[in-house]
ROSE-4610 file (N, C-alpha, C; in Angstrom, 1 decimal, always signed):
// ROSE-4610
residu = [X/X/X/X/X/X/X/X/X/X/X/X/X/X/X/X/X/X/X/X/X/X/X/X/X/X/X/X/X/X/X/X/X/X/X/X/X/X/X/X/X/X/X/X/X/X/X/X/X/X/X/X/X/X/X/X/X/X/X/X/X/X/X/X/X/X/X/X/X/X/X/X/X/X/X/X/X/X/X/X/X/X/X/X/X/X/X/X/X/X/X/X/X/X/X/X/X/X/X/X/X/X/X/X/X/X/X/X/X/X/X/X/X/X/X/X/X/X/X/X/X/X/X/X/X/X/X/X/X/X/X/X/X/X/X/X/X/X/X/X/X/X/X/X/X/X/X/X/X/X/X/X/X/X/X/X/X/X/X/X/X/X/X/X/X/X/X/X/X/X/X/X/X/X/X/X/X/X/X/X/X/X/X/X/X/X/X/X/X/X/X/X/X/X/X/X/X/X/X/X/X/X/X/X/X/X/X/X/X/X/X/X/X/X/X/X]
num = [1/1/1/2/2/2/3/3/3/4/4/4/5/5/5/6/6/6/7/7/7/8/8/8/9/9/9/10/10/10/11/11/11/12/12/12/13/13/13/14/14/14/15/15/15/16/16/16/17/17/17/18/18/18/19/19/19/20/20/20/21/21/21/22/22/22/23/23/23/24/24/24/25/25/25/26/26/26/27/27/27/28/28/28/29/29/29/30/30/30/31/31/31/32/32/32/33/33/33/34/34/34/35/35/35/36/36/36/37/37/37/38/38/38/39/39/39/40/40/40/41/41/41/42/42/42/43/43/43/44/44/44/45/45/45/46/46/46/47/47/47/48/48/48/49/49/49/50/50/50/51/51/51/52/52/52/53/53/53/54/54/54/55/55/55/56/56/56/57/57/57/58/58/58/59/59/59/60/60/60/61/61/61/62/62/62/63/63/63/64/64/64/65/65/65/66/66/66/67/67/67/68/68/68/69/69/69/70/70/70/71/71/71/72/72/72]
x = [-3.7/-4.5/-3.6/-4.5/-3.0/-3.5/-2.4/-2.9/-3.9/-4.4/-5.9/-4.2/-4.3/-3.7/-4.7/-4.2/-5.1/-4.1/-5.0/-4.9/-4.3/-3.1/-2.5/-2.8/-3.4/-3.7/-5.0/-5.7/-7.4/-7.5/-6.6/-6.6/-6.1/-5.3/-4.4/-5.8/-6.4/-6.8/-8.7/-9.5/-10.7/-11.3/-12.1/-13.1/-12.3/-11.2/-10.7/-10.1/-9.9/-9.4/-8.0/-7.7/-6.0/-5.4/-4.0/-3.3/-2.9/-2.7/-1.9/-0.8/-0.1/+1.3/+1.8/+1.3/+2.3/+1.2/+1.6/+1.2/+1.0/+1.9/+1.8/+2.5/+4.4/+4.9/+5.5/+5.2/+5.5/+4.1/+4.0/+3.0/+3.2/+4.4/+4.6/+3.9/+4.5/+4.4/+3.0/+2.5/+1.0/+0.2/-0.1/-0.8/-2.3/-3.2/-4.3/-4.4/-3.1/-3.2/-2.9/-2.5/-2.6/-3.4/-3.2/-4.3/-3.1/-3.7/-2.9/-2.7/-1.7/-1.5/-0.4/+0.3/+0.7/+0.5/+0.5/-0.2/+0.6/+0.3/+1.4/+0.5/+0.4/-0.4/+0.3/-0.4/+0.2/-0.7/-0.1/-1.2/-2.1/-3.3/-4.1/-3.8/-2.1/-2.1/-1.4/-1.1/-0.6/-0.7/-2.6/-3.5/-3.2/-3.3/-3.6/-2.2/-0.7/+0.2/+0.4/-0.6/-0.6/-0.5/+0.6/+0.3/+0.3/+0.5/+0.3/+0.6/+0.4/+0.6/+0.3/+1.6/+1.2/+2.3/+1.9/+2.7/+3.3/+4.8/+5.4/+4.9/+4.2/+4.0/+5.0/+5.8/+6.8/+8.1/+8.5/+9.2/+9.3/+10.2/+10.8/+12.0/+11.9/+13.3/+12.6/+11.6/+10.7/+9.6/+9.3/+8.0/+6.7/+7.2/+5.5/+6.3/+5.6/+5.8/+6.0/+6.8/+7.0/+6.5/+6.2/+5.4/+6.0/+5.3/+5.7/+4.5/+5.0/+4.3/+5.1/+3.9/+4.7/+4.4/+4.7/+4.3/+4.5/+3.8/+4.0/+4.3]
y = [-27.3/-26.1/-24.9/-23.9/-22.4/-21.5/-20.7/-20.1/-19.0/-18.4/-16.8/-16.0/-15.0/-14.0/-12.8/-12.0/-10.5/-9.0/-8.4/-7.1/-6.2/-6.5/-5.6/-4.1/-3.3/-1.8/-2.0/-3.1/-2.8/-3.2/-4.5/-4.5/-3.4/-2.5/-1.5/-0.2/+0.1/+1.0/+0.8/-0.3/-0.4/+0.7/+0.8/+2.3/+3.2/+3.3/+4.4/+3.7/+5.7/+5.2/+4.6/+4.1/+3.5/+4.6/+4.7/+6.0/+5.8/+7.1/+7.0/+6.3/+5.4/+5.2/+5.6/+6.1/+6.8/+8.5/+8.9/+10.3/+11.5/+11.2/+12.4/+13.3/+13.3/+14.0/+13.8/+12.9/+12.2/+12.5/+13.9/+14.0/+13.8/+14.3/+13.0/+11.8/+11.5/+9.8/+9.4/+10.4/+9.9/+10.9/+11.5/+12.6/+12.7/+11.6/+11.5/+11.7/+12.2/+12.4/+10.9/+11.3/+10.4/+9.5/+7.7/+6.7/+6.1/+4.6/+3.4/+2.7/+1.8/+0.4/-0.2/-0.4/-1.0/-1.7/-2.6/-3.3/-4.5/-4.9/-5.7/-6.3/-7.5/-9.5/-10.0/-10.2/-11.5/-12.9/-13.6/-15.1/-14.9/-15.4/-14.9/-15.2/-16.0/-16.9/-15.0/-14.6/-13.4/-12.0/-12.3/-11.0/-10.7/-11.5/-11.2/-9.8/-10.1/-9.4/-8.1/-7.9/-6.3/-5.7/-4.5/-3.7/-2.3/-2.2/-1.2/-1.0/-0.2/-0.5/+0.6/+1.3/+2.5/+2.6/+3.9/+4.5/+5.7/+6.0/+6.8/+8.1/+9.2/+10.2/+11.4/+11.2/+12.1/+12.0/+10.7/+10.2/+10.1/+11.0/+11.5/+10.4/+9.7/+8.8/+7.6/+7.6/+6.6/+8.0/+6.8/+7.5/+6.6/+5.5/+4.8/+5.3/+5.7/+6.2/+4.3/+4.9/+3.5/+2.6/+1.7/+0.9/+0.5/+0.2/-0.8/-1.4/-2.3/-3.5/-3.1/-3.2/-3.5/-4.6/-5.8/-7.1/-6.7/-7.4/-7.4/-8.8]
z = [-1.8/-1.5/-1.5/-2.2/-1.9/-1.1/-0.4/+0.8/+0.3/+1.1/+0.9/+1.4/+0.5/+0.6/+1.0/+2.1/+3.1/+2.5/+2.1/+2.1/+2.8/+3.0/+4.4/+4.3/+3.3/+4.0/+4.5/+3.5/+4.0/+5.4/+6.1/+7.2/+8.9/+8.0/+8.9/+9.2/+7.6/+7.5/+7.1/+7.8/+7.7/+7.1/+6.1/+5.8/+5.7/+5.3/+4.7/+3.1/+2.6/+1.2/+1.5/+0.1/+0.0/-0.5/+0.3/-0.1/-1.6/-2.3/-3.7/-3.3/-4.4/-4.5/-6.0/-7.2/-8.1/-8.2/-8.9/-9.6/-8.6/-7.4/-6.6/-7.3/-8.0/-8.0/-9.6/-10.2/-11.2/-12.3/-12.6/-13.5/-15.4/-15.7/-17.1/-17.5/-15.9/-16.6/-15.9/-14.9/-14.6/-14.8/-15.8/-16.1/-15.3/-15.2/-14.8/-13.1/-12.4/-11.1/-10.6/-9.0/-7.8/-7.8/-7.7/-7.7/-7.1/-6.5/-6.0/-7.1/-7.1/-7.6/-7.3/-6.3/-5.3/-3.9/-3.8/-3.0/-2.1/-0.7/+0.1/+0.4/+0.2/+0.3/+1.4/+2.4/+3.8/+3.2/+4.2/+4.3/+5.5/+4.9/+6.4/+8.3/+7.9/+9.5/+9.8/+8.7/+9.3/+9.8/+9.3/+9.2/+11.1/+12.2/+13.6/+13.6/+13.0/+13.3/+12.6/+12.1/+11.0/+12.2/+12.3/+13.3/+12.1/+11.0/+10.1/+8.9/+8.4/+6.4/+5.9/+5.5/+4.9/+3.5/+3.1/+1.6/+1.9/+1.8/+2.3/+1.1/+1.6/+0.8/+0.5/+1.2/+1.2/-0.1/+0.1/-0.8/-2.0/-3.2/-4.1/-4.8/-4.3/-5.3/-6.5/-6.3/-7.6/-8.0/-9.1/-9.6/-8.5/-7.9/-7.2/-5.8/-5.3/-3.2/-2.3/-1.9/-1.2/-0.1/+0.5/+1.6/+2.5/+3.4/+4.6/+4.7/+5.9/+6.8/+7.9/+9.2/+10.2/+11.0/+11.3/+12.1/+13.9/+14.3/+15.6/+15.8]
């Protein structure tokens, strides 16, 4: 059997959009603007310790903005 992998922003951030992770600042190479495609997978024994999940918007050293998880 293989594990269900959970959504760790949909779980942090219920009913909200998913943040962009490329084309905030990187318009070249993402001409069509800001969209996600980055994404962090738990196992669901892990979904109870989401304590948050985000995309650092600030951050300039890639062209994709970077993530976390935070576990409790």
């Amino acid at each position: 059997m293989h594990p269900l992998f959970i959504d760790a922003w949909t779980c942090a951030h219920p009913d909200e959009p998913r943040a962009a992770t490329v084309g905030l600042y990187d318009h070249d190479q993402w001409p069509d603007g800001p969209f996600a495609c980055d994404f962090i997978f738990v196992t669901e024994d892990l979904k109870p310790r989401i304590a948050g999940c985000d995309a650092d918007q600030s951050s300039r050293s890639s062209d994709h903005q970077p993530m976390w998880l935070e576990l409790r």
